[in-house]
N, C-alpha and C positions, 0 to 999 in steps of 0.2 A: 504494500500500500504506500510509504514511503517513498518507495521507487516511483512508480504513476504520479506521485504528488511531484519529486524533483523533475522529475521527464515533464512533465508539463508547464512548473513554473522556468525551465528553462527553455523550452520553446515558447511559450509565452513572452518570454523575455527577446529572445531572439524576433520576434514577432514586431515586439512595439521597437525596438533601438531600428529597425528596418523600415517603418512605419515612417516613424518621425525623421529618415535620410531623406535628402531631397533626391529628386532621380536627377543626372545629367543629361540636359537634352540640348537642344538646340531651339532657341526661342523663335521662332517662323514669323513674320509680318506680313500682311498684303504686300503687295508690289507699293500700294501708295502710298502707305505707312513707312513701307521697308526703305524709298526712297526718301522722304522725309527725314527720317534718322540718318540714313548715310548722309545728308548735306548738314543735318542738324552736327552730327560728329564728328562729320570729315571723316569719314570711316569709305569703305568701300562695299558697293552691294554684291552681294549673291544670290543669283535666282537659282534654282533648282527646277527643271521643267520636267515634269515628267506625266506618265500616265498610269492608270490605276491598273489595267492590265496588260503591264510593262514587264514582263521575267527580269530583265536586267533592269528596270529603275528598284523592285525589288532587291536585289540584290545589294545595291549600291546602296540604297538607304539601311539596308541588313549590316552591310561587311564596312561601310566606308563610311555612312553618316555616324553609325552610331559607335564607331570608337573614340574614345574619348581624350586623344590626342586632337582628331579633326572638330570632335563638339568644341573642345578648349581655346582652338585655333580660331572659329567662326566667331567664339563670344567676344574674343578679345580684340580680333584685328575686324571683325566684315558687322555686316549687317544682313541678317539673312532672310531670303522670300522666299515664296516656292508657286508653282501655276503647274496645276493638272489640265491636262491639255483635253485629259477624260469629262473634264466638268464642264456644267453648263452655268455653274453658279455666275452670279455677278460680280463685281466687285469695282468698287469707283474708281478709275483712274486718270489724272490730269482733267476732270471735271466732267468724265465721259461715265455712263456703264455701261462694261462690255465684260462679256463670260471670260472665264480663264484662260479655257480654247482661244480665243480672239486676242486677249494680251500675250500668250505663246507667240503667237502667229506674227504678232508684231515685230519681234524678235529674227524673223526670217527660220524658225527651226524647222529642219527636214525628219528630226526623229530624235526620240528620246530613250535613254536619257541625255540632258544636255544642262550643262553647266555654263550658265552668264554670268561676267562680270563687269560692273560698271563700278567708275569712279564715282564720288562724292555729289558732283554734277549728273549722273545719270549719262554722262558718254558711256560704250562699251568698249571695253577693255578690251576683252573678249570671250570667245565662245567654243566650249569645249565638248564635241558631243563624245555621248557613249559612258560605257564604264569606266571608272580609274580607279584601281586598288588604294587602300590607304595610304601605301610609300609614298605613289606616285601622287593622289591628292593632296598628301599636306606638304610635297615640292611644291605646288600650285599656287597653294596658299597662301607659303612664304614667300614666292618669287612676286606675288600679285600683293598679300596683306604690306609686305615689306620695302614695298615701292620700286622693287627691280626689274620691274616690265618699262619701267623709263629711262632705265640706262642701258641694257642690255638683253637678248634675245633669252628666252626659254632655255636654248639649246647652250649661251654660252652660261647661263647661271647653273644648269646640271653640271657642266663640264669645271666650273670652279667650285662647285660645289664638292666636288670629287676628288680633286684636288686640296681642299681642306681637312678631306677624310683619311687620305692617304698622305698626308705627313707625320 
């Protein structure tokens, strides 16, 4: 009896200390909120554009949004949106509404998933389709959140980046 009594106040207990953790997520905005804050912070946006029955936007939100290097990376340096290209919702943007689908489209995207990035002003950076393993998304990150897409290529920030790793 003893036993059943500790077995349970210590799942109990495991219960509430797990209760009361916050989960680590990634805080989502509308596009016009999301942009909003990016010029409010001088942050830079990310869109996530994907569709609801997407194998691979699955996946990428499975294996690559929700580790929590790239959650860390989003909160700190970006501001983040997301637009289901599956929806028909609304949502206000620039004083218009128009469905998710239709702000996607704005975008020029041929398929999802696809990853946009704008600056603080709402230019695009750029646009990344498809999947990206976590390695490869939080290079992304840092090369975009850390401002090295204004001095230098993708290609040359991997290559010094490489270079830092092997000294």
């Amino acid at each position: 009896m003893a036993k059943k009594i500790a077995l349970w106040i210590i799942a109990l207990s495991v219960i509430i200390a797990f209760a009361g953790e916050k989960k680590n997520e990634i805080k989502w905005q509308t596009l016009q909120d999301g942009m909003n804050l990016a010029k409010k912070e001088n942050k830079p946006l990310y869109v996530f554009i994907f569709s609801s029955h997407c194998g691979w936007c699955r996946k990428f939100r499975r294996n690559t949004l929700s580790n929590s290097d790239i959650i860390n990376t989003l909160s700190e340096k970006f501001i983040s949106a997301k637009l289901n290209t599956s929806s028909n919702q609304k949502q206000e943007f620039n004083g218009k509404k128009a469905t998710q689908r239709q702000l996607a489209s704005m975008f020029g995207i041929r398929g999802v998933p696809t990853s946009v990035f704008m600056d603080s002003e709402g230019k695009v950076i750029t646009k990344i389709p498809g999947y990206a393993p976590p390695e490869t998304f939080e290079n992304i990150l840092r090369y975009i959140g850390e401002g090295w897409y204004n001095d230098m290529s993708y290609q040359e920030f991997i290559e010094s980046e490489n270079l830092l790793k092997n000294k």
